[in-house]
Every structure is written in C-alpha cells, then in structure tokens.
C-alpha positions as CSV (number, residue, x, y, z in Angstrom):
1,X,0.0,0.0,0.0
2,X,1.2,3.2,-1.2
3,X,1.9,5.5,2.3
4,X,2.0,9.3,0.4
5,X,-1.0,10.2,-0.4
6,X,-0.6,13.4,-2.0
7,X,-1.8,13.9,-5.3
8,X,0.7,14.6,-8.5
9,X,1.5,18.4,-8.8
10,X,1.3,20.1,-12.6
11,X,3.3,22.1,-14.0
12,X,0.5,23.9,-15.3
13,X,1.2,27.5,-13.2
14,X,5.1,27.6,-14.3
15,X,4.2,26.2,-18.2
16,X,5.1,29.4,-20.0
17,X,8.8,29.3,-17.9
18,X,9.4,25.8,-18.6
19,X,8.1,25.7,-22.2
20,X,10.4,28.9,-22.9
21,X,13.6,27.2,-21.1
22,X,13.0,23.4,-22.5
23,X,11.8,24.9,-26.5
24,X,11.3,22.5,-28.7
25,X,14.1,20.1,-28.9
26,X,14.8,20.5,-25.0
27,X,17.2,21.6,-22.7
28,X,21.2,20.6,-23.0
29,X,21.0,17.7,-20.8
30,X,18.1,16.4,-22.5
31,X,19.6,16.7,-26.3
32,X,23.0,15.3,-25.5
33,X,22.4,13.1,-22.7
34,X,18.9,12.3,-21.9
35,X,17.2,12.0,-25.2
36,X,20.5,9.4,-26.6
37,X,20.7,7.0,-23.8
38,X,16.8,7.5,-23.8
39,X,16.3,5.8,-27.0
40,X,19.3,3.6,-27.2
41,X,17.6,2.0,-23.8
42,X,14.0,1.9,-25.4
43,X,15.2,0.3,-28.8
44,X,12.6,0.9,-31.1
45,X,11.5,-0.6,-33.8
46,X,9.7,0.6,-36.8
47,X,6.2,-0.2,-35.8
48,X,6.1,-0.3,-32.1
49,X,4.1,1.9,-30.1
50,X,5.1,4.1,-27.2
51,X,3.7,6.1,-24.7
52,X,5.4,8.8,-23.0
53,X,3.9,9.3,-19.6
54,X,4.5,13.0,-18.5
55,X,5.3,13.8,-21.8
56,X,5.6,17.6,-21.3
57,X,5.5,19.7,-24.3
58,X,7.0,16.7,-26.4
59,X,10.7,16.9,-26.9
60,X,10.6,12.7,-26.6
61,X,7.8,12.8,-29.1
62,X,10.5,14.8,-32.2
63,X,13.3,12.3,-31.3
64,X,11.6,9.7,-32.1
65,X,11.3,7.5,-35.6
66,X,8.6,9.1,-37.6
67,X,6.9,5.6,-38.0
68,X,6.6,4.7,-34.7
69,X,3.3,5.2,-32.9
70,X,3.0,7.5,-30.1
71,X,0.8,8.6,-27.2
72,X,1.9,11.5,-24.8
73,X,0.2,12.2,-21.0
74,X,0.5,15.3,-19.1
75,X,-1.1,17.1,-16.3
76,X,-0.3,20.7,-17.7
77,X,-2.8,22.1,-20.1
78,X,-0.6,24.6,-22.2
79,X,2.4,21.9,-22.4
80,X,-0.3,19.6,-23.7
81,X,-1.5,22.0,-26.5
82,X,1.9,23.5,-27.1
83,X,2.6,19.7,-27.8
84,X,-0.3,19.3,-29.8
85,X,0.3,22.8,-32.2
86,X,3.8,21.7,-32.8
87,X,3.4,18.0,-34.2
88,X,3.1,17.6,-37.2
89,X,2.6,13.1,-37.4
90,X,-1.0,11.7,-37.6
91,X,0.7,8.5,-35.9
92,X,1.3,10.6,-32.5
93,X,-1.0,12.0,-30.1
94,X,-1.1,14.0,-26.8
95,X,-3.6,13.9,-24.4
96,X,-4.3,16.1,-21.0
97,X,-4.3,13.1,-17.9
98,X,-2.9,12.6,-14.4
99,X,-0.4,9.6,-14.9
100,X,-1.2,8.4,-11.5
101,X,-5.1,7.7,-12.1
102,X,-7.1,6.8,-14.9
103,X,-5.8,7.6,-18.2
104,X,-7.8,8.6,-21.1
105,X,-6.8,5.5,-23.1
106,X,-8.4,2.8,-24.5
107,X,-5.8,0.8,-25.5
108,X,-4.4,-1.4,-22.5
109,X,-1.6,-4.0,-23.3
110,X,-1.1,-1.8,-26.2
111,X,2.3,-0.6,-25.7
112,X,5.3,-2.1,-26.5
113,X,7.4,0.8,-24.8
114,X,6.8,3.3,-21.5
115,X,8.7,5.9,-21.3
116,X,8.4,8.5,-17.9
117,X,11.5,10.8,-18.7
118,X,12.1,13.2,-15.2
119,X,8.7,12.9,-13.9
120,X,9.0,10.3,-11.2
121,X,10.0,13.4,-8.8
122,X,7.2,15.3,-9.2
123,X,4.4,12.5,-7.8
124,X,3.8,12.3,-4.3
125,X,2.7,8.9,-5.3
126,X,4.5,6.1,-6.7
127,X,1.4,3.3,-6.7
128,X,-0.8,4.9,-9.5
129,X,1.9,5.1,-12.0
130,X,3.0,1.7,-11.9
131,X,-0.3,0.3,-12.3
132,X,-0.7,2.4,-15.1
133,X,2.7,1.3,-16.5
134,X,1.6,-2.3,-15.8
135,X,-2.1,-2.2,-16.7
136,X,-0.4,-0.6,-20.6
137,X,2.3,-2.4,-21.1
138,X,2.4,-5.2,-23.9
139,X,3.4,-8.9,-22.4
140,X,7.2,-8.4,-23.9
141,X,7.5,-4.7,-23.2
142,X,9.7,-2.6,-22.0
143,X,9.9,0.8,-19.6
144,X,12.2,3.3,-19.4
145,X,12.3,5.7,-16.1
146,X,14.8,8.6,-16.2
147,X,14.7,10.6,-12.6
148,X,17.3,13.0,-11.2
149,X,19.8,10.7,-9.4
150,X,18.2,10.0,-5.8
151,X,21.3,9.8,-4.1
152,X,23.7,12.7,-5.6
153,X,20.8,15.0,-6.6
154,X,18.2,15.6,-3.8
155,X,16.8,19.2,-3.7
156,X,18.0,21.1,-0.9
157,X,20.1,18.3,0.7
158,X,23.0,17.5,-1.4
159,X,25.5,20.0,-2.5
160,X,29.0,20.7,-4.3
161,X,31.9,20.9,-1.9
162,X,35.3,21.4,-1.7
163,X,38.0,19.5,0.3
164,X,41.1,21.5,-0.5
165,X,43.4,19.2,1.5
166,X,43.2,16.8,-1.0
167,X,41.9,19.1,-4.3
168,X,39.1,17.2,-4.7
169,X,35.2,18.1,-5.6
170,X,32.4,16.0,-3.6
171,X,29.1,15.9,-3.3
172,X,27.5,16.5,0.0
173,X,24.6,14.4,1.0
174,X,22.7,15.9,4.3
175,X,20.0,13.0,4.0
176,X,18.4,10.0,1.4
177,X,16.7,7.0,3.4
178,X,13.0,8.4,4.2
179,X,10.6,9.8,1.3
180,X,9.8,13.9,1.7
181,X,8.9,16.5,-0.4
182,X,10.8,19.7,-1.1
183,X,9.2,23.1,-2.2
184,X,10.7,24.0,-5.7
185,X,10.8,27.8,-7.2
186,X,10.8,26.8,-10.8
187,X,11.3,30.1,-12.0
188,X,14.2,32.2,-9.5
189,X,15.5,35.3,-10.9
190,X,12.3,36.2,-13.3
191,X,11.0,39.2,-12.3
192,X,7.3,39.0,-11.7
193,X,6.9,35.2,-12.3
194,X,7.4,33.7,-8.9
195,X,5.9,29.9,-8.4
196,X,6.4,26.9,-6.6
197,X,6.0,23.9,-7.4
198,X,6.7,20.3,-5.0
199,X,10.0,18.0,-5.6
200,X,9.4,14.5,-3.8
201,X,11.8,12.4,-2.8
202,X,12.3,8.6,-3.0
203,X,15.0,6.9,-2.2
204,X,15.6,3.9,-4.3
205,X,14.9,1.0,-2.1
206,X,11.0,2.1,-2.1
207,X,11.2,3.0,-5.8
208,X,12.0,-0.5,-6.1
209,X,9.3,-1.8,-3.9
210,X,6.6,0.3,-5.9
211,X,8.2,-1.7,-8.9
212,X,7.9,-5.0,-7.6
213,X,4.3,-4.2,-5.8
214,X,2.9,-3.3,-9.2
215,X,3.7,-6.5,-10.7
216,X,7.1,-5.3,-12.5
217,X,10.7,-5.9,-12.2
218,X,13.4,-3.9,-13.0
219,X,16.0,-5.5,-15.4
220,X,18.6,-2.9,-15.8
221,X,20.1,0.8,-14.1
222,X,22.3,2.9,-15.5
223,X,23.7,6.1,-13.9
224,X,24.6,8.4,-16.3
225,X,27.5,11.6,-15.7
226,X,27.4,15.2,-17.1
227,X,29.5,15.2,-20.5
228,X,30.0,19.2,-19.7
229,X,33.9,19.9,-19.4
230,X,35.5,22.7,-17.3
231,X,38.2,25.4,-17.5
232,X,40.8,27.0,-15.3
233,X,42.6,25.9,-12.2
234,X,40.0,24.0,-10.8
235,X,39.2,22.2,-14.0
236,X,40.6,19.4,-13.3
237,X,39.0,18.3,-10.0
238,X,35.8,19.1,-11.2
239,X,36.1,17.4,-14.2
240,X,37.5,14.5,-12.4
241,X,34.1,14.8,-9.8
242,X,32.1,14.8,-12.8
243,X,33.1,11.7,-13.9
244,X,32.3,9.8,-10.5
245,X,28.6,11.3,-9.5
246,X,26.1,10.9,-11.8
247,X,23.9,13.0,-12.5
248,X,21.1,10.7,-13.5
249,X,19.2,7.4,-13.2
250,X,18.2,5.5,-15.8
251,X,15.4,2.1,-14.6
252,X,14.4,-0.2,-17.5
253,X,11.5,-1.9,-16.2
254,X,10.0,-5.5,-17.4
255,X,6.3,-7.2,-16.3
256,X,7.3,-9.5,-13.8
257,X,7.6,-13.0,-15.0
258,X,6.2,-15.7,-12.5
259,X,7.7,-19.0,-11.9
C-alpha cells in the first residue's frame, strides 16, 4: 500500500517558464544526454508503439522515428496544447491526464514501450503510475524511467563541496533514506513570475518496492555523468568529480515473469 498520499503536482502555473527554457528540442541535458541514452535504452522498432507518460510539451515525441506510434500524458494544459500545435505526425497523439489515475486511453496492453522521462519526482505517489505502466504495457514490453539521481541529486540536501586538503570536488549528502517533499521555485530570478512547485523524494529501495508491488521488475540501471567539461585551475577536480557522481538514473523496467 502506497503510504504518500498526496496527489501529483502540474506544471500547469510555471508552463510558460518551462516551455520557454525546454523549447522544442529540450534543454542541453536532455539533447545530449537524456534524449540518446533514452532511446538507445527503449530500442525501437519501426512499428512499435510508445507512450510517454508525462510527456511535457514533447521533446521525446521529435526524437523519435517518424513511423513509430505514439501517445503522450501530461497534467499541464498549455504543455499539452503547445505539444499538440507543434506535431506535425498523424501516428502521434497528446492527451491532458494525471499519470497516477485513470488515463484517457483505450488501448491497455497496447504498448510495447513506457517511457516517464524526469517525472518520477514530481508524484507524491509512486502506486498509480505503476499500475498504469503495468495495466499498458504489452506482455514483452519494456519501460524506461529517467529521474534526477536520488542519491547525488536531492533538492536542498545535497550539495558541491570542496575538500582542499586533497583538491578534490564532492558531493555533500545531508539526508536519502526516508521519502519527503521539497518546495521547488521553478522560475528564480524572473522578475514577476514567482511559483512553486513540490520536488518529492524517493530513495531507491521504495522506488524499487513500488516496482515489484505493481507486478514489475526492473532488469537494468544505468547512472549516467554530465558530459559538460571545465576550465581554469579548478578544472581538473571538477572534471574529475564529474566523472564519478552521476547526474542521472536510468530504470528499464520488465512485467514480472512468475515461476
């Protein structure tokens, strides 16, 4: 039984910001890191069908193989129709829906890959979205989860330091074991446009017993490190860090198979 209760926050209020910041083929991380390992993990093939779950204003949805089919959820109105306005493929569709209820869909077992690309951290529930993920997923499908590392990357508790003893950059962790949630200002240093949204944090020991309580396993992680290099004197420690913390998570998730 899922023990947090609060419902999935949209991105609705700060959709303007985030639309402007991400644009249409998303932000760095997301067009050399993200989106690559994204689709070398989901391996499609020409005719299989995919739904992106928090699906934003679509940046998965251009990546993609023209002939593959496509569905897109989000809880944000204007990311939805800024989606919707910039597609141009019968094939692919977007549709407004909380990921962690009932979806708008008709098709269940219809999808032969999930993807939920930096969205896991912005559910205060885990147990909706992986019934979803099960009750869609086609017997030999695959998911692919891509979160903000929940060790190294935890809003608020983990932080860049510097032990100049030894010349080394580390990453400060202040806390991980217990789920909270952490107020967010999505848009600091825009005049006018203040907003807040909710960052929720799971460590990975009960992401992986949401997994396994919805009926799925996961067959593979990957943690993926910043490809960014630096400059100067300090370049080399901090290239050096970024080599050994990841900034990402990558789960690729299977339906459990029964003996």
């Amino acid at each position: 039984m899922d023990r947090h209760k609060t419902s999935s926050t949209s991105w609705q209020k700060v959709s303007g910001w985030y639309r402007e910041k991400q644009g249409l083929r998303g932000s760095y991380y997301y067009r050399n890191l993200i989106l690559p390992k994204t689709l070398k993990l989901l391996n499609l093939q020409k005719n299989d069908r995919l739904l992106d779950l928090g699906c934003g204003q679509g940046v998965l949805e251009r990546a993609i193989p023209k002939e593959a089919y496509y569905v897109g959820v989000d809880l944000a109105h204007d990311l939805i129709k800024y989606a919707q306005s910039n597609s141009q493929n019968p094939k692919h569709g977007f549709y407004f829906g909380d990921i962690t209820k009932k979806l708008p869909l008709t098709t269940e077992k219809g999808f032969d890959k999930i993807a939920v690309i930096l969205t896991l951290q912005n559910l205060g529930s885990l147990e909706g979205l992986f019934l979803n993920i099960k009750r869609y997923l086609a017997p030999n499908g695959a998911v692919v989860i891509v979160l903000n590392h929940p060790y190294y990357r935890i809003p608020r508790q983990t932080s860049w330091e510097i032990d100049e003893a030894n010349k080394l950059q580390y990453r400060r962790i202040n806390r991980y074991q217990t789920f909270f949630k952490v107020p967010i200002e999505m848009n600091p240093g825009t005049p006018g446009v203040k907003a807040l949204t909710w960052s929720f944090h799971y460590p990975l020991w009960q992401i992986s017993e949401a997994v396994s309580q919805a009926g799925l396993a996961i067959s593979r992680i990957e943690e993926w490190v910043s490809d960014k290099k630096s400059v100067g004197k300090a370049s080399q420690m901090e290239n050096f860090a970024r080599t050994e913390i990841p900034l990402f998570m990558a789960l690729k998730l299977a339906l459990e198979v029964k003996p």
